[in-house]
N, C-alpha and C positions, 0 to 999 in steps of 0.2 A: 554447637547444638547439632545433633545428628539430623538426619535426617527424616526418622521415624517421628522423633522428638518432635519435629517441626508438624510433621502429618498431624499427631496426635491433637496439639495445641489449635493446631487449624478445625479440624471436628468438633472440637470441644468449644469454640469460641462460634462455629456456625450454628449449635444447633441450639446454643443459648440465646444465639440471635432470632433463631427459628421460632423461639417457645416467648422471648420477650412480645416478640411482633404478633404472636398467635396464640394471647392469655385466655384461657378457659377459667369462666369462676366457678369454683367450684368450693361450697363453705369448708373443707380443711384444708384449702390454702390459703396462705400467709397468718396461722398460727402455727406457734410451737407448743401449745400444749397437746403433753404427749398423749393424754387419755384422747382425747378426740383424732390426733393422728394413728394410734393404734385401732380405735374403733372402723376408722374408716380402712384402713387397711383390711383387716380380718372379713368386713364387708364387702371388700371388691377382690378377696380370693376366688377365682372360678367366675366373676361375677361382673358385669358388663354393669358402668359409672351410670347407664339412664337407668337400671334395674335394680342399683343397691341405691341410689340415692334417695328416694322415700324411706326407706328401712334407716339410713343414717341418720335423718331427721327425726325418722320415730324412735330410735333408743336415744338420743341428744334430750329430747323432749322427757320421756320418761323416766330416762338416767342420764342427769347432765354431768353426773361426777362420778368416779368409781366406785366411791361408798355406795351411792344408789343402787349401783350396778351388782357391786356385791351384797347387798344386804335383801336384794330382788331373791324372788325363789326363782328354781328354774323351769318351774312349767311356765311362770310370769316370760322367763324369757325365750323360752321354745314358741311360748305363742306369740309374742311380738315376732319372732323370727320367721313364721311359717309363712311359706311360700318361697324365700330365698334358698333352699335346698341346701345338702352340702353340711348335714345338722350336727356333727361335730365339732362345727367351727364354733356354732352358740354355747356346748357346752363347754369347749375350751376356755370360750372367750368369759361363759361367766368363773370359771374354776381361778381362771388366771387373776379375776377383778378381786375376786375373794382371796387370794393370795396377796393380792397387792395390799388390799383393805388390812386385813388381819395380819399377815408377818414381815408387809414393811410400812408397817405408818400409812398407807396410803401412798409412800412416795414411788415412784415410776423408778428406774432403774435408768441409771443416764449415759448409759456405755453401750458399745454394741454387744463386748463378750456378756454385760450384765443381763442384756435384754435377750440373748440368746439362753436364758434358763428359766424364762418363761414359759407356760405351758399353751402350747399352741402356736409359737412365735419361733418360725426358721429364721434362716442367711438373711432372705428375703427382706419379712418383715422388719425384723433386726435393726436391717441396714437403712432398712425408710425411718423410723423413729430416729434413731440417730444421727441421720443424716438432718431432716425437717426440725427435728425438736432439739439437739444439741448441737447442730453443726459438725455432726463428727464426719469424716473426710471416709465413706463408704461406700460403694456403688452399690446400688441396686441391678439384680438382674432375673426379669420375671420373663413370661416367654416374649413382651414386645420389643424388647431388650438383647435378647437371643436373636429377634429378628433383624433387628435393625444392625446390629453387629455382623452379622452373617452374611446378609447384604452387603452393607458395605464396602467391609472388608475380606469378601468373598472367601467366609472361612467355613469349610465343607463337614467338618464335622459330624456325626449325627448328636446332637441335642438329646436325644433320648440315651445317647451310651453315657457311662459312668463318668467318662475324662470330661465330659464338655462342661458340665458348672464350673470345674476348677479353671479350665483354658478362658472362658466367657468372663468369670470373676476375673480373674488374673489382669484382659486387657480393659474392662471398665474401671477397675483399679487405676490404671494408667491414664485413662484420658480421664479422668475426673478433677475438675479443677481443686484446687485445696481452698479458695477463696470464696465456690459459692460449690460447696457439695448436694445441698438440697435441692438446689435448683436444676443446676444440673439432672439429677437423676428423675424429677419432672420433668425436665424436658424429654429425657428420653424415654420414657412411658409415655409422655402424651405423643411423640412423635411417631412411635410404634402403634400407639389406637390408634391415633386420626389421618397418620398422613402414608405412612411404610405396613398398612396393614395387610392381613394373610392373603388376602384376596386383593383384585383389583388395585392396588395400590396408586397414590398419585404421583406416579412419575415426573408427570409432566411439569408441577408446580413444586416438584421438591428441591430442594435447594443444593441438596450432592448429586442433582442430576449430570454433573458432568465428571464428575469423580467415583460414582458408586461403582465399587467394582460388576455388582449383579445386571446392573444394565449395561454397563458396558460392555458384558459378557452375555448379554440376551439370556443371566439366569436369575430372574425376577420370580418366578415361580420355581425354579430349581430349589431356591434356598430360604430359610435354613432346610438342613435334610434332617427329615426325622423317619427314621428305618423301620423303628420297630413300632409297628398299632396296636393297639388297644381292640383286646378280645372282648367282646360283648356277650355277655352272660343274657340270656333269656329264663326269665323266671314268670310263672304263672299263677295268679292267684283267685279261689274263689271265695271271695267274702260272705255269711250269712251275716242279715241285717236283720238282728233279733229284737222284735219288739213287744209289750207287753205293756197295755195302755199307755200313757205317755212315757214311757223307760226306756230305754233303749241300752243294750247289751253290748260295752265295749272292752278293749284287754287295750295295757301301755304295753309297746313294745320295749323289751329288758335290755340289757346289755351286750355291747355285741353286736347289735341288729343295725343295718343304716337306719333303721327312723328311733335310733334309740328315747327312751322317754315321749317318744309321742302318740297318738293313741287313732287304734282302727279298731277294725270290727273281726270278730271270731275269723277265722278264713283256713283253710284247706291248701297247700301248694305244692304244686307239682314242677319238675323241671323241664317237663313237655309240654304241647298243649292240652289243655283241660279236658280231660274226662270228664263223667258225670262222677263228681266227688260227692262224699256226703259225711258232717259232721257226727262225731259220737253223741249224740244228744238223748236223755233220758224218756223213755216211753211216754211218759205224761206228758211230756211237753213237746212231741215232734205233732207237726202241721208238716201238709206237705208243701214245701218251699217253692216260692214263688220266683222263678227266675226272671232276673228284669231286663229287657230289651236292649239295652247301650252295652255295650263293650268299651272297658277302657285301656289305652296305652298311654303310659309316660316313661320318657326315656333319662337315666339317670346316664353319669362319666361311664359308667362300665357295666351297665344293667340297664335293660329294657323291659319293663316290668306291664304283663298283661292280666286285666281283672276284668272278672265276672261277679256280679252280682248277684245275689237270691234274698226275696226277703220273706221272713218267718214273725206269722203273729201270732203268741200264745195267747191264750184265752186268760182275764186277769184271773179266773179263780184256781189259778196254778201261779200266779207271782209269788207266792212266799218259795213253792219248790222251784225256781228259776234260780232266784234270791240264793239259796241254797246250793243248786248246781255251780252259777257263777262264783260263789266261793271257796269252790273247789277247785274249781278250773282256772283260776286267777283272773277272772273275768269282772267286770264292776257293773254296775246299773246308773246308769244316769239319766237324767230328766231332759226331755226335747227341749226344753229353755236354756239348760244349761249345755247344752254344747258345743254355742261358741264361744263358750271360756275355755276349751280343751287345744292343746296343741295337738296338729294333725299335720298329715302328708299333704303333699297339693294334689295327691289322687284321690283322696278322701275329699277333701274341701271340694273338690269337681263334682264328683257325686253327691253331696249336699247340694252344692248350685242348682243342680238336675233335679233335686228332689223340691226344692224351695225352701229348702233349712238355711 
């Protein structure tokens, strides 16, 4: 046995010691049904385990089986969704249930290359289902996984260039036990959250503190390296909040859009900051809009998105030509009781808060 060989077996046998001695419960572990290991996976894409886990419990609750899940509409599932951001992953995730439901029996796909023709389902997730729900012998490797490997084994790389998934896959491959795959690759995600994390990391009580290459080499914050950042797009939007006794005037966003399927209000956007914009709106019906006080930002992975509010109250003996207008304009009318049945953005939902809706 070489010597690599030896290394290798030595990591692989500490950090399962690490993850036995420092169990997290967490409800999809120690199941292998795949639909619940899949759900939660698609859930903690982008998304921090205290922040998806209400969301996991509430689709478990209202879809405890795939058929549920697919036989759901998908406003039904945009609105359980809202507020975990990221909203293509909900409509992936219902397309894929539907697929499963309809063209295979409902049965999950029990391989990795099978589950890699999934829709919404990479390397990543792939390899978690297969690993947890069949035992198939796959490393996972998400960014805590990158980190913790980079670390260790003081591999400099940038993470952001094209070669690193293949080199990262390649040596988790390698240290991955064949006798406990799933576990394994839990440990090494939770070892990356809780202990080897971006910041601040616990050195001190980590258990490769005397072998890690990164500390050995005082490059604990050096690594991994990732080169290339992430340009942030600033986009500006001014919303009118058109109402017209209890109606209010909303458009779904089409295809295409990040809030695809989910629904805001008429708005104006510019890709500076806001001028005084102002809606094409039919003579009979402009009032002069009332701008509201608050300013809102929310920052999305690659968008910083700033909103202005105005709100416009038509006088009811012009609702039928509203009615009219908005059906030109692709716009709907909906009733102030019903709109929290609507999926929306969390800067929308903010501005409801504000408003007491």
């Amino acid at each position: 046995m070489d010597h690599k060989t030896t290394e290798y077996q030595a990591f692989s046998h500490q950090i399962l010691t690490w993850y036995r001695e420092n169990p997290r419960d967490l409800p999809w572990r120690g199941t292998d049904d795949p639909y619940k290991i899949w759900l939660s996976e698609i859930i903690l894409q982008q998304t921090r385990v205290a922040q998806g886990l209400p969301y996991y419990y509430a689709f478990v609750t209202a879809y405890p089986t795939v058929k549920d899940l697919a036989l759901a509409s998908e406003e039904e599932v945009l609105r359980l969704w809202q507020g975990l951001g990221y909203y293509s992953r909900a409509r992936n995730l219902h397309a894929c249930a539907k697929s499963i439901w309809f063209e295979m029996s409902g049965e999950f796909p029990d391989t990795y290359d099978k589950l890699l023709k999934l829709k919404g389902v990479g390397s990543y997730t792939a390899s978690a289902i297969a690993s947890f729900a069949y035992g198939e012998v796959k490393a996972v490797v998400d960014g805590n996984v990158f980190r913790v490997l980079a670390r260790y084994f003081g591999i400099e790389t940038d993470i952001a260039s094209s070669r690193a998934k293949k080199e990262f896959e390649a040596l988790a491959n390698q240290l991955i036990p064949k006798d406990h795959p799933g576990e394994f690759n839990q440990a090494m995600m939770d070892f990356g959250a809780r202990l080897c994390t971006p910041r601040n990391p616990d050195c001190e009580s980590c258990p490769f503190k005397t072998s890690c290459f990164a500390r050995l080499h005082n490059m604990v914050s050096d690594l991994p390296v990732k080169i290339n950042k992430v340009k942030i797009k600033e986009r500006h939007f001014h919303y009118y909040v058109i109402k017209c006794g209890n109606s209010w005037v909303w458009k779904k966003r089409t295809s295409g859009d990040i809030w695809e399927g989910l629904h805001d209000f008429p708005q104006v956007e510019s890709s500076e900051e806001l001028p005084s914009l102002t809606m094409d709106i039919p003579s009979a019906l402009k009032e002069e809009p009332l701008l509201l006080p608050k300013n809102y930002r929310h920052v999305l992975s690659h968008q910083r998105l700033n909103a202005v509010f105005s709100e416009m109250k038509i006088k009811e003996e012009n609702f039928e030509e509203l009615e009219n207008w908005c059906e030109n304009e692709g716009f709907m009318l909906v009733a102030e009781d019903k709109i929290e049945s609507l999926a929306k953005p969390k800067l929308i939902v903010n501005f409801l808060n504000d408003q007491g809706i």
